[in-house]
Structure formats: structure tokens, C-alpha cells
C-alpha positions in Angstrom: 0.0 0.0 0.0 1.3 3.5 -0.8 2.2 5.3 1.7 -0.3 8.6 2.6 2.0 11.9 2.4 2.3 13.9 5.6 2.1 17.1 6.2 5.5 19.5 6.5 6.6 19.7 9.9 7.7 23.1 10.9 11.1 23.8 10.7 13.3 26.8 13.1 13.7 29.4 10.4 14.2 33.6 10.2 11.4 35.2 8.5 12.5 37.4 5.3 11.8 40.9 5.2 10.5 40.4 1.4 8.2 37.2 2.5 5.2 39.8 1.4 5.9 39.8 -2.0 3.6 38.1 -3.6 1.4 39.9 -6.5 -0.9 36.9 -7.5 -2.9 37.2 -3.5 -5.2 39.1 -1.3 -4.8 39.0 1.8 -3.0 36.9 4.1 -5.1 34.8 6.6 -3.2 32.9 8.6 -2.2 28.9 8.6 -4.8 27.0 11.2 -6.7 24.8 9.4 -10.3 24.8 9.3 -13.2 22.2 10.0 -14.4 22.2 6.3 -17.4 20.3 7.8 -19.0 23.4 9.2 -18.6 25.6 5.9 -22.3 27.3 5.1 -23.4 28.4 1.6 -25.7 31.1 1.2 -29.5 30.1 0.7 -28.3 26.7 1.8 -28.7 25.1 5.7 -26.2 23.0 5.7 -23.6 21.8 2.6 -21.1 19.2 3.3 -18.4 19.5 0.8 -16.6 16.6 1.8 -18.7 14.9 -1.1 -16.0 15.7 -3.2 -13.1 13.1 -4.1 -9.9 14.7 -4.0 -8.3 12.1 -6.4 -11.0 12.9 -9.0 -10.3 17.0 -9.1 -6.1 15.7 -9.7 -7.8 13.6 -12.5 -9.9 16.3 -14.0 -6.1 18.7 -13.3 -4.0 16.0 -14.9 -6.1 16.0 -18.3 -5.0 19.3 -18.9 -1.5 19.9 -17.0 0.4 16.3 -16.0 3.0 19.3 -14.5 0.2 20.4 -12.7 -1.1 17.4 -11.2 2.6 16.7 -10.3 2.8 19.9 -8.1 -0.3 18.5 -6.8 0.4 14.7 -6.5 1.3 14.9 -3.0 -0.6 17.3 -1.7 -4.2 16.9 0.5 -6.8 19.9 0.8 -6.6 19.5 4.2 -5.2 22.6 4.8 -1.8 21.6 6.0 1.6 22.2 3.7 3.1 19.7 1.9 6.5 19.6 0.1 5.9 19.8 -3.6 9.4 21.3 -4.8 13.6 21.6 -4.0 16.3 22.6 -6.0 20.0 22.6 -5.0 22.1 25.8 -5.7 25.6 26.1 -4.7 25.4 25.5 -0.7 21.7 26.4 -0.4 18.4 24.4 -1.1 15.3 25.7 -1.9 12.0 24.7 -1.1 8.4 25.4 -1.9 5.6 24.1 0.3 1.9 24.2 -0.8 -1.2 23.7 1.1 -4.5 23.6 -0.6 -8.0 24.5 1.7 -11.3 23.8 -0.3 -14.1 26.1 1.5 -16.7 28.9 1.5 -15.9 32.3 2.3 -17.8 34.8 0.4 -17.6 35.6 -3.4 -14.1 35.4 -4.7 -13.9 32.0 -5.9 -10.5 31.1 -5.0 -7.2 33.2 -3.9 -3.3 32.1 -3.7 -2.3 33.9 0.2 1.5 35.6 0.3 4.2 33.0 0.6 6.0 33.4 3.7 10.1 33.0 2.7 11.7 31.2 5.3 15.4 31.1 5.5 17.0 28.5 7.8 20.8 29.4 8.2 21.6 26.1 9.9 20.3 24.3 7.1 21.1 26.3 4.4 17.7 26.0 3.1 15.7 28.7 1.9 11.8 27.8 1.8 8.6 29.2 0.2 5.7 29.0 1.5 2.2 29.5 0.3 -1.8 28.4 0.1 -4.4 28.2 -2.1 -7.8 28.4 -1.1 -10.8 27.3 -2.8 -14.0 28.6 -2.7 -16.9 26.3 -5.4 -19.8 28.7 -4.0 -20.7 28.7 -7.9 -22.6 25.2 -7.3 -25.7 26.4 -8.5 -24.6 28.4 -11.5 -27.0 27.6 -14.2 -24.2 27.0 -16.9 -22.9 24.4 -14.3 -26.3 22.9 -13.3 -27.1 22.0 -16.3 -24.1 21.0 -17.3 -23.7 18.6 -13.9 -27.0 16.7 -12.2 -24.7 15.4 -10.3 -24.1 17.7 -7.9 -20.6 15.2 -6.2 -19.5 15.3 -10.2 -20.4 19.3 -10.3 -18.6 20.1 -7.1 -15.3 18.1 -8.0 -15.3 20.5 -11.5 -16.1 23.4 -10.1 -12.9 22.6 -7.1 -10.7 21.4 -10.6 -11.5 24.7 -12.3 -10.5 26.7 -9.6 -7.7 25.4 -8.5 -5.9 25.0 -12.0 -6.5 28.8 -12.1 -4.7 29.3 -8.4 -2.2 26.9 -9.3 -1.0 28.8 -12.7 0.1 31.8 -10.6 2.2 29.4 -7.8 4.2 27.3 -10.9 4.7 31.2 -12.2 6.0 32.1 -9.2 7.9 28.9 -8.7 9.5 29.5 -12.1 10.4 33.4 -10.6 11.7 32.3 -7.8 13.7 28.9 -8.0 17.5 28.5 -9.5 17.6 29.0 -12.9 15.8 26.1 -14.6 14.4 24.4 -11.6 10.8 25.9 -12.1 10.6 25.5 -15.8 7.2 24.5 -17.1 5.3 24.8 -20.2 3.4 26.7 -18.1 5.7 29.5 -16.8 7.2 29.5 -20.9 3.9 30.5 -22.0 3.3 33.0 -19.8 7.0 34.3 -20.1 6.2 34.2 -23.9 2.8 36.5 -23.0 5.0 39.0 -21.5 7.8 39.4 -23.9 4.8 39.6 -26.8 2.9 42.3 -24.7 6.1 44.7 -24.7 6.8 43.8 -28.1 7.6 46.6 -30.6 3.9 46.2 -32.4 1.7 46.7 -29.1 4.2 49.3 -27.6 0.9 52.0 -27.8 -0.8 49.6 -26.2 1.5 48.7 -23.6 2.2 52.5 -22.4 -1.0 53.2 -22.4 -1.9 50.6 -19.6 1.6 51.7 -18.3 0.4 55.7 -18.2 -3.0 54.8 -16.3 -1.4 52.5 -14.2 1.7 55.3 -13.2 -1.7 58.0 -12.2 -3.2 55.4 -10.2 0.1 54.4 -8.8 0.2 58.6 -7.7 -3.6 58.8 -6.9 -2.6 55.8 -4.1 0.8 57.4 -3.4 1.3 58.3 1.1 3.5 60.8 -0.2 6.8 59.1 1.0 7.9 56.5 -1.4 10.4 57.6 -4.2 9.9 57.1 -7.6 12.0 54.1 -7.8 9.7 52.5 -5.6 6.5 53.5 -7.2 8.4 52.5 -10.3 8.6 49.2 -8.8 4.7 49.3 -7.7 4.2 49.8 -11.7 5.8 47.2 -12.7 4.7 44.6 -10.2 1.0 45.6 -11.3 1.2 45.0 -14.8 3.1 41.4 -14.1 -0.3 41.0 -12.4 -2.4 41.9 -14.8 -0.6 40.3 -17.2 -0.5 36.8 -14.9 -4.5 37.1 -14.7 -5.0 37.4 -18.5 -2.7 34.1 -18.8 -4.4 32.2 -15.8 -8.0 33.3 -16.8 -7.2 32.4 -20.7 -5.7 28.8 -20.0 -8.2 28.1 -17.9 -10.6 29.0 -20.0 -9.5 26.9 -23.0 -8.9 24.0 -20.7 -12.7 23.8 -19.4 -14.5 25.0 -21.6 -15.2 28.1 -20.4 -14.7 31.0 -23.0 -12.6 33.7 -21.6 -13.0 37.2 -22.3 -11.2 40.1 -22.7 -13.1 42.6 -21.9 -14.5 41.2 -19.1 -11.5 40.0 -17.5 -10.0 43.7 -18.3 -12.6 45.5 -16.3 -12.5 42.7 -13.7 -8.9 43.3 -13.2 -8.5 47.1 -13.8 -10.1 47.5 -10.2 -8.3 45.3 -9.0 -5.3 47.2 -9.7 -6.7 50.4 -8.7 -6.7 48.6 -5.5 -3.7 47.7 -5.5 -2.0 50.6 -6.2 -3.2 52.3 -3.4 -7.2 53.7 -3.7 -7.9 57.7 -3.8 -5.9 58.8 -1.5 -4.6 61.5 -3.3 -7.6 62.6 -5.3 -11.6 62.2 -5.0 -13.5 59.0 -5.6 -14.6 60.1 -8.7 -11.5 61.1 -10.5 -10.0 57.5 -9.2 -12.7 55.6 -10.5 -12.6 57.3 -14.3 -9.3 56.5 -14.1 -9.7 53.1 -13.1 -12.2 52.8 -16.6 -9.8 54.5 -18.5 -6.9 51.4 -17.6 -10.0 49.0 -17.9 -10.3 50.8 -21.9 -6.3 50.4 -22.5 -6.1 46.9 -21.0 -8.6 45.5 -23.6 -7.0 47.0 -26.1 -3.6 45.3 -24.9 -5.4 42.1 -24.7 -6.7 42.3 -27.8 -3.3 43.4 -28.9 -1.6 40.2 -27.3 -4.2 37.7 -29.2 -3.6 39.2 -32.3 0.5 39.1 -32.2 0.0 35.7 -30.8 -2.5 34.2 -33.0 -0.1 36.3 -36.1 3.0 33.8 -34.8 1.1 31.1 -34.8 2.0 30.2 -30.9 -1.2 28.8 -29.1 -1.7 27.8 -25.8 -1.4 24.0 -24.9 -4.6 22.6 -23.2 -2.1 19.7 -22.5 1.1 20.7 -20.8 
């Protein structure tokens, strides 16, 4: 009998000044683990999600991503981290530890939480540390419904879907952060291959145009104290983002069957990265939210711009990495 992976015991470590760094998540909500069997749905008594079969959501993963479902092999939604990745460079290792929690919490169907970088000088081991929580509180989506009868078979695709979307954004950030080569994927090449099209010579309107309404909203969010390096910086980490979320949302998209959209997903993520760069802070509400429209205008017209340069090279994403 195989032997059941346990969970990563905690090791004696020095918490990095830069383990906040993370583009792709929230908010960061802690590490206990929750009793899944009390989670409530809205309009609903009681739910109990544990209908779901965890090896049947790394089936439904492993159709479309066998790297995927190997970053996932070993690890149970249970909340708790598991190993999934290390790497050896020069006298250090590196790590990454992934925990998965499947639950309901609102409207936002699923987040990745900031990876904590430990650094354990005894071990020389450097370790990365982040969750992924899944929220299926879509079960009675009418697309889904009728899609599903079965409402164990409907939860364990709705939990797939999600999670392949969360889980784009860790194996980008484990190809951004491992040694050279350690966190290659087809995964993290296509959405390297995104961003080198999207500051390509033939959308370069396009790109500083998002890049202009991103540096007033960067301003508008601005305490007053940060140089320009660092809102610079702030820029440039938001586009990464928006960029990562056209990817995730597109290959997610192709792989179930669920048409993305670039408009949609532009005015989705537009005020997300109003957010994100800081709110009105320096200006009224309504001079931050036109502003906020105006990115959501440039950002289709980027994404557009990407499909077209994309679709023109005749590179398509792979359903099947």
C-alpha cells in the first residue's frame, strides 16, 4: 500500500523581510486549518463539501496539466503544507511548500495567500511558503447545473476549475523564484512568452497606455513618501499581475471549456489594480474611478493586442502541458 504523504513539519527558520511579495494574493489569513465540515453556503442550511473526491479533481487537473497534477500529486486539501518542490544551488536548497484549503468564504472563488520566505541558516535551506484556497460557492450556477446533475460530479469540477486557475500563478512564481531552470514548465514558458509579446515593438501604444493609467493610479494611491524608484517598482509589479491574470483566466478558460473574455476580464482586473496601487488617496473618488475605466479601456485594447501578435505567430496555448 502507498504510503499517505504527511504534512511539512515546521522547521526553526528567520522570517524574510520580502516574505510579502507576492502579486498573485489578497490577503494573508493565517495557517490553522479549518473544519471544512461546518462551511455554510448562502441560501443553503447546511452543505457538506466533503462529497467531493480529491483524487478525481487531480484527474480532471491532470487531463489538462500532468505538471500540474505533479505539483499537486502529493498534496491533501486539508489545509496543511506539503512539500511539492527543491532545488539545490551552490550551498543552499530551496524549497516550496503548498497547502491547498477547499471552502466557502464569500464571493471570490478562490485566492493564492503571500508565501512566507523562510530562510533556515543552519540548514542552508531557503523555503517558500504559500496556500491556495478554494472557494466552489458557484454550485448552482445555471451554466454548471445544467451542465452537472450530479451535484458530487459538479462540485469536484467546479474545485478542478478553480484550483488549475490558483495553481498557474504558484508554478509562475515557482519558475520566478527557484535556480535557474528548476521551475521551468510549459506553463511558466507561455506566460514568459505573454509578457515578452505584450512589450513587443507592435503593441508598444498599447503597452504605455496601460503603463500611463497604471503610473496615475500608482500617484492617486501614493502616502507621499515613497520615491519614484519604488512606485516605479509598484508599476511594474502591477502589470506582471495583470498580465499573470489574462494568462491564468485564458488557460483556464481553453482548458474547461469556459470561454474567456477580454473585456470582461479587463474591467475585472482594472479595479483590482486600482486597489492595488493604493485607492484615492490623493484625489476624490470620482477622479480615481474614471481613471480606473480608462486602464479598464487600455487593457482590452492590450489584450486584444496580445491575441492578435499571438494568434499572427502562430503560438497557441497548450490545453495539455
Amino acid at each position: 500500500m502507498k504510503k499517505k504523504a504527511g504534512p511539512v513539519e515546521n522547521e526553526v527558520n528567520i522570517w524574510d523581510s520580502n516574505s510579502n511579495l507576492w502579486p498573485y494574493g489578497f490577503q494573508d489569513l493565517g495557517t490553522s486549518t479549518y473544519d471544512l465540515s461546518s462551511a455554510s453556503i448562502p441560501n443553503v442550511p447546511y452543505f457538506d463539501l466533503r462529497i467531493y473526491r480529491e483524487s478525481r479533481v487531480k484527474s480532471l487537473i491532470k487531463l489538462h496539466s500532468k505538471d500540474m497534477y505533479r505539483l499537486l500529486e502529493k498534496v491533501h486539501f486539508d489545509g496543511n503544507y506539503y512539500r511539492v518542490k527543491c532545488a539545490s544551488s551552490g550551498e543552499w536548497e530551496y524549497c516550496w511548500d503548498l497547502a491547498v484549503r477547499v471552502q466557502f468564504f464569500g464571493k471570490m472563488l478562490g485566492m493564492t495567500l503571500y508565501p512566507k520566505r523562510l530562510v533556515s541558516q543552519k540548514e542552508k535551506r531557503i523555503t517558500y511558503r504559500s496556500m491556495i484556497i478554494v472557494n466552489p460557492y458557484q454550485l448552482w450556477d445555471e451554466a454548471l447545473v445544467s451542465k452537472f446533475w450530479n451535484l458530487q460530479e459538479r462540485v469536484e469540477f467546479l474545485i478542478a476549475r478553480i484550483l488549475f486557475h490558483e495553481c498557474i500563478h504558484v508554478m509562475i512564481s515557482l519558475g520566478n523564484h527557484l535556480p535557474s531552470g528548476f521551475g521551468n514548465t510549459d506553463i511558466y514558458f507561455e506566460f514568459r512568452k505573454m509578457i515578452e509579446v505584450s512589450v513587443s515593438r507592435n503593441l508598444s501604444t498599447e503597452y504605455h497606455n496601460v503603463l500611463f493609467r497604471l503610473w496615475n493610479l500608482v500617484l492617486f494611491g501614493a502616502s507621499g513618501s515613497e520615491s519614484e524608484k519604488k512606485l516605479l517598482e509598484r508599476v511594474q509589479e502591477i502589470y506582471e499581475f495583470l498580465i499573470n491574470e489574462k494568462y491564468s483566466n485564458q488557460k483556464t478558460g481553453k482548458a474547461f471549456r469556459f470561454p474567456s473574455n477580454n473585456k470582461k476580464i479587463a474591467r475585472k482586473y482594472a479595479w483590482m489594480a486600482a486597489v492595488k496601487a493604493g485607492g484615492d488617496m490623493q484625489v476624490s473618488k470620482r477622479v480615481w474611478q474614471v481613471e480606473a475605466r480608462r486602464l479598464s479601456i487600455a487593457l482590452r485594447e492590450l489584450f486584444d493586442g496580445i491575441d492578435t501578435e499571438l494568434n499572427n505567430m502562430g503560438f497557441k496555448l497548450n490545453s495539455k502541458n
